[in-house]
N, CA and C atoms as an extended XYZ file, in Angstrom:
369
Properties=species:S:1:pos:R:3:atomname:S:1:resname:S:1:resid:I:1 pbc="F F F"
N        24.473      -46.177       36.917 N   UNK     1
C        25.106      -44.937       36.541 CA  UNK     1
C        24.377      -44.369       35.325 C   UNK     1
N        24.535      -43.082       35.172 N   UNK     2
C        23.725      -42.699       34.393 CA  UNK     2
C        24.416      -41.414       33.846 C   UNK     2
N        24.934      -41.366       32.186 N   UNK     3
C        25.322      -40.552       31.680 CA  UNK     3
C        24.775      -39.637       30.942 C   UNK     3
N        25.292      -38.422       30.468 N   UNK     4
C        24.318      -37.507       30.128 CA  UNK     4
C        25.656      -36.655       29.444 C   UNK     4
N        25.354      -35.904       28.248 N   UNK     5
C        26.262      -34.934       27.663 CA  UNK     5
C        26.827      -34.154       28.343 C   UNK     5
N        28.498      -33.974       28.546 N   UNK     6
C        28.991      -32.861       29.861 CA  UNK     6
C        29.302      -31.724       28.383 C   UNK     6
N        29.687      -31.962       27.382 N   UNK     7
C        30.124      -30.617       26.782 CA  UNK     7
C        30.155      -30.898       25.253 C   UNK     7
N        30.176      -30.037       24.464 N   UNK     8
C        30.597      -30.030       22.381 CA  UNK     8
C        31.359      -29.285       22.467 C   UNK     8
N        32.545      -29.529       21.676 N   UNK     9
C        33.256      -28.060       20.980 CA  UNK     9
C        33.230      -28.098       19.685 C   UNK     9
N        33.254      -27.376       19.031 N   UNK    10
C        33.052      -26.757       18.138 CA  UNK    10
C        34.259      -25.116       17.757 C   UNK    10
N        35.065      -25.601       16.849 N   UNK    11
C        35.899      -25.455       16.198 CA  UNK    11
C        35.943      -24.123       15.405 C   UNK    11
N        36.595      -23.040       15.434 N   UNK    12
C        36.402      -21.881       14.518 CA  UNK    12
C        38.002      -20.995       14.114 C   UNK    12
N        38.157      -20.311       12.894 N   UNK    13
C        38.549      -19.990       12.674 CA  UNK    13
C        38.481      -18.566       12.969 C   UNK    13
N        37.513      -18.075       13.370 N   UNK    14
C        37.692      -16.455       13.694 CA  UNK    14
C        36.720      -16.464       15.021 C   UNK    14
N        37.379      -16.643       16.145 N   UNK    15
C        37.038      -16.890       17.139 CA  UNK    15
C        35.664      -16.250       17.801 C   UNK    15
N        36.145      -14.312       18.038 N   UNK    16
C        35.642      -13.374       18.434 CA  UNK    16
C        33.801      -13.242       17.664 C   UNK    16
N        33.711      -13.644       16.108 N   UNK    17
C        32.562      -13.448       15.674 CA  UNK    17
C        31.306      -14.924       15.806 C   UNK    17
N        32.347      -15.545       15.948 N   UNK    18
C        32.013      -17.288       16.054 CA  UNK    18
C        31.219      -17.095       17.499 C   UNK    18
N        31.673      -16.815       18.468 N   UNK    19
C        31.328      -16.697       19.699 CA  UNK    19
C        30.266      -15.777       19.978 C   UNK    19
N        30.311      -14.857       19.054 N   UNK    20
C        29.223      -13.586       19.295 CA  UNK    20
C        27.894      -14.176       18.316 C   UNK    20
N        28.478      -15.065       17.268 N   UNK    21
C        26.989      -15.720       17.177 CA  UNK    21
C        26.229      -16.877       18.010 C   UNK    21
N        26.886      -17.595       18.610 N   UNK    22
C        26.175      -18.014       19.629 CA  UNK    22
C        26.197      -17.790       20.770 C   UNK    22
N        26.369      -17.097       21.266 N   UNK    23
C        25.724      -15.743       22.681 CA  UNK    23
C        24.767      -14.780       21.366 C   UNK    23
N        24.548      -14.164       20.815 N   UNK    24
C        23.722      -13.057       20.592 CA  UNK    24
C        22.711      -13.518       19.659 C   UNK    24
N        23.372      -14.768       18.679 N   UNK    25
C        21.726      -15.388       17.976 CA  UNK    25
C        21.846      -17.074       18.329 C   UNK    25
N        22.254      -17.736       18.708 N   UNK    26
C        21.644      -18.886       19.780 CA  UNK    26
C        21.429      -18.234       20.639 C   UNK    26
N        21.978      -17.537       21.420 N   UNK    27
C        20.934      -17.248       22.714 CA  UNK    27
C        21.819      -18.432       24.003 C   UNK    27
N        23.063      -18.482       23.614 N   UNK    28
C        23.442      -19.180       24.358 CA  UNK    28
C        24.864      -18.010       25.679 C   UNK    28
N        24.463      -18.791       26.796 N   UNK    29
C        24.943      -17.841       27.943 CA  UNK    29
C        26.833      -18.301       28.285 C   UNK    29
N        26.990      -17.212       28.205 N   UNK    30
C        28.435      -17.150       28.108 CA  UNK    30
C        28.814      -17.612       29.454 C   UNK    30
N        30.147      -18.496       29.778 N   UNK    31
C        30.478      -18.313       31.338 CA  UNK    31
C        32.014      -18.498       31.491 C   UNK    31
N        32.754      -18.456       30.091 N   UNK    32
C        34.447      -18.333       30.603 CA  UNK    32
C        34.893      -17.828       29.522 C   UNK    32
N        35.465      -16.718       29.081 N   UNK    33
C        36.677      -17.193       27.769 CA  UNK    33
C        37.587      -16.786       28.228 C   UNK    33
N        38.796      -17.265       27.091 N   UNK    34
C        40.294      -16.910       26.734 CA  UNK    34
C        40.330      -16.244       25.223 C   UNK    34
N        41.811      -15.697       25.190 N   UNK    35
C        41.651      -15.438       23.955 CA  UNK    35
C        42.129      -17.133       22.544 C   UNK    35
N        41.890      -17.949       22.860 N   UNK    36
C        41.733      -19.113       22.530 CA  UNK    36
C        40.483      -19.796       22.375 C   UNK    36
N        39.405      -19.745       23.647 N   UNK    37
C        38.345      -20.579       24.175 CA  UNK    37
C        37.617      -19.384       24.370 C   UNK    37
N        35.716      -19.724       24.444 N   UNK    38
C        34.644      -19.510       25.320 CA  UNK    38
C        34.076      -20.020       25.160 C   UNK    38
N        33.428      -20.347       26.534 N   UNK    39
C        32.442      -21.523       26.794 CA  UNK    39
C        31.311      -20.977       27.289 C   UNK    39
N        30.387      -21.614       26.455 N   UNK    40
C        28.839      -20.936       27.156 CA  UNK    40
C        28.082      -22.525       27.951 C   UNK    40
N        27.045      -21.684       28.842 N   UNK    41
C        26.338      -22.995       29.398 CA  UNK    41
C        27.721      -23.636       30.401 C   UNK    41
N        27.222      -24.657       31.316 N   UNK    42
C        27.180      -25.675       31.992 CA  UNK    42
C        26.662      -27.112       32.156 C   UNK    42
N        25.319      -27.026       31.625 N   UNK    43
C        25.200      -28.317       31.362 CA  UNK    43
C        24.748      -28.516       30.031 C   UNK    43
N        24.649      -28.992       29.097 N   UNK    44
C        26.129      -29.031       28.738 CA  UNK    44
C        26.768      -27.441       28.236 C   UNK    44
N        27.906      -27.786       28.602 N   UNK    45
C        29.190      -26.821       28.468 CA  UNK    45
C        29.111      -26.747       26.517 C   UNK    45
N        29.111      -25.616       25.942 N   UNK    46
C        29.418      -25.692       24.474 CA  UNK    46
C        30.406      -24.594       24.646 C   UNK    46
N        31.954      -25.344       23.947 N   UNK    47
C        33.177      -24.877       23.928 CA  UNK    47
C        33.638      -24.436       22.285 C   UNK    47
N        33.355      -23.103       22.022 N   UNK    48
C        34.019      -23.020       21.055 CA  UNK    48
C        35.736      -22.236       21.346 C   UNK    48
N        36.317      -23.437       20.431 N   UNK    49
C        37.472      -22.890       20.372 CA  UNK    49
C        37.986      -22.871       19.049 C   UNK    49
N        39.084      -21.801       18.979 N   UNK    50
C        40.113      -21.463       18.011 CA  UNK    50
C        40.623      -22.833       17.294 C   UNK    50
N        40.728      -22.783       15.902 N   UNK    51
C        41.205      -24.443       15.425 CA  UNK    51
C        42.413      -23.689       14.947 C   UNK    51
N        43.877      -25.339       15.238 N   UNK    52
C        44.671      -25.346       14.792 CA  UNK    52
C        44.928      -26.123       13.136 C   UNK    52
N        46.011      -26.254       13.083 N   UNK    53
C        46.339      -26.796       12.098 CA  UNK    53
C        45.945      -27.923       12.194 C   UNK    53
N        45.663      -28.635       13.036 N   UNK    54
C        45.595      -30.461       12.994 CA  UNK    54
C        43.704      -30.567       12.984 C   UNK    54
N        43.134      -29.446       13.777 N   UNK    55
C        41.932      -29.418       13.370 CA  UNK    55
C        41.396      -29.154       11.653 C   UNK    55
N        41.927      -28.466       11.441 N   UNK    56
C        42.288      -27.841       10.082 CA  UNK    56
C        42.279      -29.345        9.084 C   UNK    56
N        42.968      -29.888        9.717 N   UNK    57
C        43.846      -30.913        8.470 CA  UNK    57
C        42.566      -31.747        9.071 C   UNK    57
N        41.981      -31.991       10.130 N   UNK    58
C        41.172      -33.839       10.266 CA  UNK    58
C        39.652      -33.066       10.189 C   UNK    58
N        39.229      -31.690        9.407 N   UNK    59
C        38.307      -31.739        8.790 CA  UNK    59
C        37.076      -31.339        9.619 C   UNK    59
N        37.474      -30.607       11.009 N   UNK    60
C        36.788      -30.237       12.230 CA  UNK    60
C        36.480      -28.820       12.131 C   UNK    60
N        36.393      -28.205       11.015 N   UNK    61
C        36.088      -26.479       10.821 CA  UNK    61
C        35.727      -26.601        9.337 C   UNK    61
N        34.009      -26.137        9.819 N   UNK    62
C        33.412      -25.697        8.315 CA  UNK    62
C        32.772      -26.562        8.196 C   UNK    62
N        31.726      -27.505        9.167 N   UNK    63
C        31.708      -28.414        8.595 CA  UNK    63
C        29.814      -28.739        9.443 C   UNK    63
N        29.507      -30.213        8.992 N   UNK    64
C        28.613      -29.984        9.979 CA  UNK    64
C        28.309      -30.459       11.309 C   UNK    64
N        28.045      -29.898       12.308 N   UNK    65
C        28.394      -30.095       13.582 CA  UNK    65
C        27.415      -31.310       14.145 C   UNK    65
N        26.490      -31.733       13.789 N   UNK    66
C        25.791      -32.770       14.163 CA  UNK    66
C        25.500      -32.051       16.040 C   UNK    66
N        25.104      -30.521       16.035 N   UNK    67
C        24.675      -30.450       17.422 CA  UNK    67
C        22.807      -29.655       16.755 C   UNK    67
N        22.283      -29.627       18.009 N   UNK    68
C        20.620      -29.554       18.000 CA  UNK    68
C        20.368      -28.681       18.721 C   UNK    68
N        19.971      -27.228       18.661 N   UNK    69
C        19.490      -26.346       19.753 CA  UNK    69
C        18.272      -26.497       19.759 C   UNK    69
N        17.398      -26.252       20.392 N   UNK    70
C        15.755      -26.164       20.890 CA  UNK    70
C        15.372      -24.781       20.173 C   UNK    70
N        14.405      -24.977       19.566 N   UNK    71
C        13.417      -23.960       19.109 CA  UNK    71
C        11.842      -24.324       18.899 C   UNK    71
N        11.028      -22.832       20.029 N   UNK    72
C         9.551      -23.216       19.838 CA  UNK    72
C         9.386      -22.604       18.456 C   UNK    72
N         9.723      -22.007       18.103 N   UNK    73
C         9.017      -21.689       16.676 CA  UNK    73
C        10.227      -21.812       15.049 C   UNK    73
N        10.417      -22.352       14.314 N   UNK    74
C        11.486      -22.749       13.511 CA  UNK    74
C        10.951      -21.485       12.828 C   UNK    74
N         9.802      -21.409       12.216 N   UNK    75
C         9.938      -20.351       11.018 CA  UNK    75
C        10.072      -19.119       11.575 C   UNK    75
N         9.827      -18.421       12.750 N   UNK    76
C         9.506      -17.490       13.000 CA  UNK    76
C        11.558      -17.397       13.626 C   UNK    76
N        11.869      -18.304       13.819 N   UNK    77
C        13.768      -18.569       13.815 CA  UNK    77
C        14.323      -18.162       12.600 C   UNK    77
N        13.886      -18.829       11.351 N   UNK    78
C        14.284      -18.831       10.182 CA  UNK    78
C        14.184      -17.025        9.863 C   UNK    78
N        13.057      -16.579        9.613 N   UNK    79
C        13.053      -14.883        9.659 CA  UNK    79
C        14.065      -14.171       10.262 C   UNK    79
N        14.201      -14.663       11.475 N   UNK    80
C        15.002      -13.764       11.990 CA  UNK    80
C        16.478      -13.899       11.673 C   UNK    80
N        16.708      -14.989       11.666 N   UNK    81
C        18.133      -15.222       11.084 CA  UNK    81
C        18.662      -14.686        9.399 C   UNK    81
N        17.316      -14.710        8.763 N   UNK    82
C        17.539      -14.554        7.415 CA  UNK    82
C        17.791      -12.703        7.425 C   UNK    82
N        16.974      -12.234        8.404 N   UNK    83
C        16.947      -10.845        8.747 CA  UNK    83
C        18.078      -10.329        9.244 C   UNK    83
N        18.877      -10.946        9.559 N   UNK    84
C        20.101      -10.770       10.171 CA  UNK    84
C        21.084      -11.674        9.524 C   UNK    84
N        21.306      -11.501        8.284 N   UNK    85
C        22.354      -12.258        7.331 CA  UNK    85
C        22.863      -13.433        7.602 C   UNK    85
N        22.098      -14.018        8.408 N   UNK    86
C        23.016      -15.395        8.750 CA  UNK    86
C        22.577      -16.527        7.506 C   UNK    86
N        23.366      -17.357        6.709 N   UNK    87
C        22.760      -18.739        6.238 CA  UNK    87
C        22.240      -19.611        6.567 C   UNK    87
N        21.418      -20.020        6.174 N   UNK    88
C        20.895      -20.962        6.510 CA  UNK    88
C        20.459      -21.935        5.112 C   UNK    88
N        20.264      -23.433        5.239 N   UNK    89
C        20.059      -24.284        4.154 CA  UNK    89
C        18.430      -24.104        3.981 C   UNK    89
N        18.103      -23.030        4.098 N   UNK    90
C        16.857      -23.017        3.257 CA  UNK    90
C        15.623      -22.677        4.814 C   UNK    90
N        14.379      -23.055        3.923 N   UNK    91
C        13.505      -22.893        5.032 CA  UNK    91
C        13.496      -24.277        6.036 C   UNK    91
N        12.639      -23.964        7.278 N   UNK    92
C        12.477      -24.887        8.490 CA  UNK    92
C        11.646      -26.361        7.531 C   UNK    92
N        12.177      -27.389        7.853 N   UNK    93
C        11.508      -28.543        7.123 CA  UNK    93
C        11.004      -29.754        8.454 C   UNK    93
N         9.440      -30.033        7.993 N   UNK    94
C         9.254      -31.069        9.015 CA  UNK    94
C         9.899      -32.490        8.684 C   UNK    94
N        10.126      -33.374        9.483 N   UNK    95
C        10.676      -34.642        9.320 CA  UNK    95
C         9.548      -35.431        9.541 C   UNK    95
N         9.730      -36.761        8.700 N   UNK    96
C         9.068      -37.607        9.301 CA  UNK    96
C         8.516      -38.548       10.636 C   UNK    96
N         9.256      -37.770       11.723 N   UNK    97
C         8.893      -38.291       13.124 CA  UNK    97
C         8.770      -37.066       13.379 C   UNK    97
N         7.920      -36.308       12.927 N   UNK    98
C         7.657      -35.227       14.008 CA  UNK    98
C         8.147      -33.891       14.040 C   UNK    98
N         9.493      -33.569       14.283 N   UNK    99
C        10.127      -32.841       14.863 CA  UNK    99
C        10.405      -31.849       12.957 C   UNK    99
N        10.573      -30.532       13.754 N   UNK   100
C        10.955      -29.457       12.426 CA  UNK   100
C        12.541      -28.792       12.347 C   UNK   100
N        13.543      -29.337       11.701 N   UNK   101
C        14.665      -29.053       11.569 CA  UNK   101
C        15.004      -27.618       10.690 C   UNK   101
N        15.847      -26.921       11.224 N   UNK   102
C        16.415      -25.631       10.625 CA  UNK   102
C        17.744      -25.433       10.902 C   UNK   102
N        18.493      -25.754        9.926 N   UNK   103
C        19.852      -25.522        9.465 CA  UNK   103
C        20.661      -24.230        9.222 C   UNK   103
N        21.794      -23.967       10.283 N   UNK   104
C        22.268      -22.680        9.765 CA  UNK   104
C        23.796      -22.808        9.877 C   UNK   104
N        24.412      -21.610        9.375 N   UNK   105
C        26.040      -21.735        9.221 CA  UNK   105
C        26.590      -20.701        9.941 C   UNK   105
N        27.782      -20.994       11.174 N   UNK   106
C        27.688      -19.817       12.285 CA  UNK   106
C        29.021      -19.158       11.366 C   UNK   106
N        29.901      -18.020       11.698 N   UNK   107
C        30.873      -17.541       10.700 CA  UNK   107
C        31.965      -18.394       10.371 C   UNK   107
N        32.056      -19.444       10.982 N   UNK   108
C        33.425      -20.094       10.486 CA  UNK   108
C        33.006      -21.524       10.208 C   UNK   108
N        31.463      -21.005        9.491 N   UNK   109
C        31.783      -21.973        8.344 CA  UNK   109
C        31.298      -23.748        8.802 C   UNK   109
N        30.511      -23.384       10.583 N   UNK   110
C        30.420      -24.739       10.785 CA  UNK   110
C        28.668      -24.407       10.703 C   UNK   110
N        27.737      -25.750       10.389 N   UNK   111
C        26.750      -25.801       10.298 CA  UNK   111
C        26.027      -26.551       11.942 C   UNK   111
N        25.263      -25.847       12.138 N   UNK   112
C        24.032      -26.071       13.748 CA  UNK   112
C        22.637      -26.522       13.147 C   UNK   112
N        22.256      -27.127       13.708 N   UNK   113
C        20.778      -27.461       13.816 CA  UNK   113
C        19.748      -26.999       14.453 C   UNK   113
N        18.726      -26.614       14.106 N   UNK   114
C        17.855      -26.138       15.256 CA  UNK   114
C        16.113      -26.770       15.414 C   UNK   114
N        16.273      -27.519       16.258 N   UNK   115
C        15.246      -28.219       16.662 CA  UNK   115
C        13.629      -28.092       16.776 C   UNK   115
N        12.529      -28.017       16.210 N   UNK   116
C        11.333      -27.858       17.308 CA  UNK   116
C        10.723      -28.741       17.133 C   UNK   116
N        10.119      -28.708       18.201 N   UNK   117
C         9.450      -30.084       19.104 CA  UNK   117
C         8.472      -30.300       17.995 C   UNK   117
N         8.130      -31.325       17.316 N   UNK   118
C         6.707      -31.814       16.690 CA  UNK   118
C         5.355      -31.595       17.003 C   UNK   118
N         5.313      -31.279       18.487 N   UNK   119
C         4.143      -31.047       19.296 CA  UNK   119
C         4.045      -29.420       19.708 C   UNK   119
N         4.961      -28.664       19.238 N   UNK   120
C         5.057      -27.310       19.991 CA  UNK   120
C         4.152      -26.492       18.380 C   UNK   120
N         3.536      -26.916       17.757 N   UNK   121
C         2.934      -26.185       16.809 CA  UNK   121
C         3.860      -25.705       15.157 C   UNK   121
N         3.854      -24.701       15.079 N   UNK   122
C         4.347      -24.489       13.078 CA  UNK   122
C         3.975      -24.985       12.033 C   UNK   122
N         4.667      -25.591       11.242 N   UNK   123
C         4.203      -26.245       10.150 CA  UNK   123
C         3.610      -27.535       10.518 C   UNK   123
C-alpha cells in the first residue's frame, strides 16, 4: 500500500481574503466552497477553512503552517509578492541541501513556504 497526502487545512479568520490569496497569488485552483470552507486542488485537496473558537484556543490560526508550494524561480516570487503587499520573512534563502526557501504570511496571519528545486537555477 502506498500512501500519499489526500489534503491540509489551513485555518483563517477572514475567510473570503484568505482564499483569494491562494487562488490569485499561489496560483492555486479552486474546486468547492461554502460560506465556511474552499477547497482548491484535488490531489492534494488544500482546505481553507473559517476557525472557530477551539481552533483559536489550540493555536491553529496565525501561525506557521509547515506546508511547501513549488516555485521555479523564488526571487523573481519574492518581487512579486513584495509588489503586491504581501509579507514575507525576508528575501528567498538557499539551504544547505539544495533547495531555496521563501516564506510568506497569507491574511490571517498563517505563514506558507515556497519551495524551489536546488537544481531549477537562482541563487
Amino acid at each position: 500500500m502506498t500512501n500519499s497526502l489526500a489534503s491540509l487545512r489551513i485555518f483563517a479568520d477572514a475567510l473570503e481574503p484568505t482564499a483569494a490569496f491562494y487562488r490569485d497569488v499561489v496560483g492555486l485552483e479552486e474546486v468547492w466552497a461554502s460560506p465556511e470552507v474552499v477547497v482548491f486542488g484535488r490531489d492534494p485537496m488544500i482546505v481553507i477553512e473559517t476557525s472557530d473558537d477551539d481552533a483559536r484556543s489550540e493555536g491553529l490560526l496565525g501561525r506557521f503552517v509547515g506546508a511547501a508550494f513549488k516555485t521555479e524561480d523564488a526571487e523573481a516570487l519574492h518581487r512579486d509578492l513584495t509588489a503586491r503587499g504581501v509579507e514575507t520573512a525576508g528575501a528567498p534563502e538557499r539551504q544547505p541541501w539544495g533547495g531555496i526557501l521563501l516564506h510568506a504570511v497569507d491574511p490571517s496571519g498563517n505563514t506558507i513556504t515556497f519551495l524551489q528545486d536546488g537544481r531549477t537555477g537562482g541563487n
